[in-house]
N, C-alpha and C positions, 0 to 999 in steps of 0.2 A: 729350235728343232721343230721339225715338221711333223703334224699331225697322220698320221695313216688311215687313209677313207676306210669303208668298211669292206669297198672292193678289194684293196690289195691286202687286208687283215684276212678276209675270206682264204683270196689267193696264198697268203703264207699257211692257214692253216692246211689246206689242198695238200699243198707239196708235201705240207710235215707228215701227212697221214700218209699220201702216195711214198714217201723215203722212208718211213717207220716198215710199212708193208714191204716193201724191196728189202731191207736188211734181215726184216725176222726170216727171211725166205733164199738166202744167197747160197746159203750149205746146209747139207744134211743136218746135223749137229742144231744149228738154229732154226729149221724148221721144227725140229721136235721137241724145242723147249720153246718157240711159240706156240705151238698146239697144247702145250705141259700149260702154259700160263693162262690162256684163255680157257681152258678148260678146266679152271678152279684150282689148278697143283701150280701156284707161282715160287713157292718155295720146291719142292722137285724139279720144278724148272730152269730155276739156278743151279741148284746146288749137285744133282743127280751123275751121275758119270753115265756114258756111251760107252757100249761095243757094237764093233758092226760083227754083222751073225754071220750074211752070205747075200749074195749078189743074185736073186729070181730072175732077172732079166739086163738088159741094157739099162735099161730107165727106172727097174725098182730095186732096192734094197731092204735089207732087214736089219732093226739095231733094237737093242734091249737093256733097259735100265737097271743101275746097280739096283734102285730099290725099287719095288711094286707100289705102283698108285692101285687105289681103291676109289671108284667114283662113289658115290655116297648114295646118289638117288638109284642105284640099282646092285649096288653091293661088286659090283665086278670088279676084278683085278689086272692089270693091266700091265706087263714088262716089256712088250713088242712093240716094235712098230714100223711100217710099209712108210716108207721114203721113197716118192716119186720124182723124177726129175723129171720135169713138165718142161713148160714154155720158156725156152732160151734159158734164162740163167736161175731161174725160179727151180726150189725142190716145195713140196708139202709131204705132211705129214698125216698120217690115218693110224688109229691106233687098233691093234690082233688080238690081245688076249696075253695069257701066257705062251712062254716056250714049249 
């Protein structure tokens, strides 16, 4: 078996980040539980239920979590959240407050 230079070990790593970044971002639903997980709630991130609230425009949406995250460094609570469909197939996620 053949060894892997550190160029094309570089290049696999590349991809894997560029296809990790595409999936957490394909549908509403997964943008907001990537934004749940890097933003310290990996467990609300999995486990949490969606409902979609209402449609603001073409391109944003509202959804809100069965349960409220609480960030810790500032005490806020958090059940919304603005769902943008951006660039071609890409949505992100930005978190409101409460309802």
């Amino acid at each position: 078996m053949k060894k892997l230079t550190l160029n094309k070990k570089l290049l696999l790593v590349e991809i894997l980040v560029i296809g990790l970044f595409l999936i957490g971002h394909l549908s509403p639903s997964l943008a907001i539980r990537t934004h749940l997980f890097f933003s310290g709630h990996p467990l609300a991130g999995i486990s949490c239920q969606l409902t979609f609230v209402e449609a603001k425009s073409d391109s944003l949406d509202v959804y809100e979590l069965s349960e409220a995250v609480q960030e810790k460094a500032t005490g806020s609570v958090f059940t919304c959240y603005e769902v943008t469909h951006s660039v071609g197939i890409l949505y992100f996620a930005k978190a409101q407050g409460q309802a």
